[in-house]
ChimeraX commands (.cxc) that place a marker at each C-alpha (Angstrom):
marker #1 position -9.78,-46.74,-40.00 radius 0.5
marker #1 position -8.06,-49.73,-41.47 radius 0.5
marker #1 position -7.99,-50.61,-45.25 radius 0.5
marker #1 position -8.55,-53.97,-46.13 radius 0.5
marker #1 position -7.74,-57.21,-48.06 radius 0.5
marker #1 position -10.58,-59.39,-49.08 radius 0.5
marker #1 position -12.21,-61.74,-51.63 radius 0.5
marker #1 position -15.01,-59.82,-53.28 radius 0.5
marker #1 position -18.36,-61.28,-52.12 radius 0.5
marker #1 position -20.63,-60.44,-55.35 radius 0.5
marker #1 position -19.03,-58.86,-58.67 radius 0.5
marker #1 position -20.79,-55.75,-58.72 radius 0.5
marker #1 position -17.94,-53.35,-57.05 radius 0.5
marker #1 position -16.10,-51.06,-59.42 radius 0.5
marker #1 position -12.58,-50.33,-59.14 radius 0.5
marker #1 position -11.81,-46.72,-58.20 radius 0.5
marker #1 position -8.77,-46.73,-60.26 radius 0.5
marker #1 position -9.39,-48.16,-63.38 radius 0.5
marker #1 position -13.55,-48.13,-63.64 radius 0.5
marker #1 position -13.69,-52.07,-64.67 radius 0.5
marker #1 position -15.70,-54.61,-62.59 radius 0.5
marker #1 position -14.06,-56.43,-60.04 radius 0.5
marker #1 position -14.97,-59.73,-60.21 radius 0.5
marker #1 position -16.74,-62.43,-57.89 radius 0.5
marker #1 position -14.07,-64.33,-56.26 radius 0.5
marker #1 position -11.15,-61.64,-57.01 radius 0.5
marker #1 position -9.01,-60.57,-54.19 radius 0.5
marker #1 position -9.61,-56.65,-53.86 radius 0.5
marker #1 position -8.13,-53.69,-51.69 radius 0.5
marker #1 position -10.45,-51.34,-49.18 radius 0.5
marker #1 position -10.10,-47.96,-48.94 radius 0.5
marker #1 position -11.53,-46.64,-45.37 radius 0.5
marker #1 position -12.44,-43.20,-45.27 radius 0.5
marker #1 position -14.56,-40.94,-43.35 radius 0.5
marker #1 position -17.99,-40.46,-45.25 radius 0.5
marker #1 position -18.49,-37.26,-46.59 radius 0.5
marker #1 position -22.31,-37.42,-46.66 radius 0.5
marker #1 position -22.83,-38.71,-42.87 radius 0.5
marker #1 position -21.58,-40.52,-40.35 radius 0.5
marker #1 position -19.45,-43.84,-40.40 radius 0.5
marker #1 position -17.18,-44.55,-42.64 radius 0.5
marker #1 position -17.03,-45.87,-46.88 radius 0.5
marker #1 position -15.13,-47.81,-48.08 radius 0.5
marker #1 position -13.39,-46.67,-51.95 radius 0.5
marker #1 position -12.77,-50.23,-53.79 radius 0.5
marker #1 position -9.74,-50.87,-55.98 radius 0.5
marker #1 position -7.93,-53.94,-57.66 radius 0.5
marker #1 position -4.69,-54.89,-55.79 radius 0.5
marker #1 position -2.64,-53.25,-58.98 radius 0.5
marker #1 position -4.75,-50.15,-59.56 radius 0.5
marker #1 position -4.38,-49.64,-55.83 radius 0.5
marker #1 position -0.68,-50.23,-55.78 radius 0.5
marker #1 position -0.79,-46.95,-58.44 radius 0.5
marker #1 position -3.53,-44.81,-57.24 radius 0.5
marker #1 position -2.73,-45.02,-53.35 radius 0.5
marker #1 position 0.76,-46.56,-52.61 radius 0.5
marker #1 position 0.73,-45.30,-49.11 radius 0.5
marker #1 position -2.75,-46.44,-48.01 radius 0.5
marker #1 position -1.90,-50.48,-49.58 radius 0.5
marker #1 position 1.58,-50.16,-47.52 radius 0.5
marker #1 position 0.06,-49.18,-44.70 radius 0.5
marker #1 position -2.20,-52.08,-44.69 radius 0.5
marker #1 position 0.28,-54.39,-45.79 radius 0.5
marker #1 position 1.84,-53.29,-42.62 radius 0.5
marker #1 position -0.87,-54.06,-40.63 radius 0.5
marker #1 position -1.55,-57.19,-41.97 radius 0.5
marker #1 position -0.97,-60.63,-39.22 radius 0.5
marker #1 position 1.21,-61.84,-41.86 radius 0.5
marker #1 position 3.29,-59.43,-41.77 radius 0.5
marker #1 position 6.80,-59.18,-40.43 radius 0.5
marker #1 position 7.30,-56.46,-38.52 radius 0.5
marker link #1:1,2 radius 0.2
marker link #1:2,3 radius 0.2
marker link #1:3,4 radius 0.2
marker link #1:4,5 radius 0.2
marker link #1:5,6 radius 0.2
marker link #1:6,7 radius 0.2
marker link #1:7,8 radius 0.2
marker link #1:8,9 radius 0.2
marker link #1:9,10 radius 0.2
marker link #1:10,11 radius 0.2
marker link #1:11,12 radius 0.2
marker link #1:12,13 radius 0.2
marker link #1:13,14 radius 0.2
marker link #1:14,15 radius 0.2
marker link #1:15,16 radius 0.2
marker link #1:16,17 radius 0.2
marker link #1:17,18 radius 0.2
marker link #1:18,19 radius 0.2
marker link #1:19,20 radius 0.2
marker link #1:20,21 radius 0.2
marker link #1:21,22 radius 0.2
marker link #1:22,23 radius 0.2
marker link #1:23,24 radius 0.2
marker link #1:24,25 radius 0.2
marker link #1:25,26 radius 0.2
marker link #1:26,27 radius 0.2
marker link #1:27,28 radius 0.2
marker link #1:28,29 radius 0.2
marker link #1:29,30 radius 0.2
marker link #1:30,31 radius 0.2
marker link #1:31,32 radius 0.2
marker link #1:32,33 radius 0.2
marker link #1:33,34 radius 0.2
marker link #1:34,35 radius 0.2
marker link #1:35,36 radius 0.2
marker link #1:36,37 radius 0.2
marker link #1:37,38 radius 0.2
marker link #1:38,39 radius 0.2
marker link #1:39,40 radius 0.2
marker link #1:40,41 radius 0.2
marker link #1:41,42 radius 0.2
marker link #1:42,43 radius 0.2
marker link #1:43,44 radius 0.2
marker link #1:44,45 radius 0.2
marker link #1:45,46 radius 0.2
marker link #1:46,47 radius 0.2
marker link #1:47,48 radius 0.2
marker link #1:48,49 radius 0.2
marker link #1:49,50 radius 0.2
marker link #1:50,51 radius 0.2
marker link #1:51,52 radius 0.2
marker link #1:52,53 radius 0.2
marker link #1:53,54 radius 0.2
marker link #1:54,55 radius 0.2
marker link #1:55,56 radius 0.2
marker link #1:56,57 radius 0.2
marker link #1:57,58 radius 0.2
marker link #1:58,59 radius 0.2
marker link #1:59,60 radius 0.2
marker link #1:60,61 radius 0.2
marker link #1:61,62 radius 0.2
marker link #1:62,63 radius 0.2
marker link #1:63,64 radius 0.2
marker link #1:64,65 radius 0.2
marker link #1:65,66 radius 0.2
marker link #1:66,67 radius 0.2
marker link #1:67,68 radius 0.2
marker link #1:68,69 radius 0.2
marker link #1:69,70 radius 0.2
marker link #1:70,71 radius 0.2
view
């Protein structure tokens, strides 16, 4: 399950950490988790920041994984 960087498509996410829209356009972070209500996965939406806060290990793990990165 990898987390994930991306422009949001539509502004109608909310951000898990702080409650306020994220907006069309604005870079925000993926949370992968299992589902807890069937199978697959869901994905928990955050803004970079709020992330950075709420779930410092899961945004350096994907920063990590990132191609940019130098590892």
């Amino acid at each position: 399950m990898a987390h994930v960087f991306e422009m949001a498509p539509t502004g109608r996410s909310k951000c898990r950490g702080c409650g306020q829209a994220i907006a069309k356009g604005e870079l925000r972070f993926g949370e992968r988790l299992p589902n807890a209500f069937g199978e697959g996965e869901m994905t928990l939406w955050f803004h970079p920041l709020c992330a950075a806060y709420k779930r410092p290990e899961s945004v350096l793990q994907a920063l990590a994984e990132s191609p940019g990165s130098a590892t």
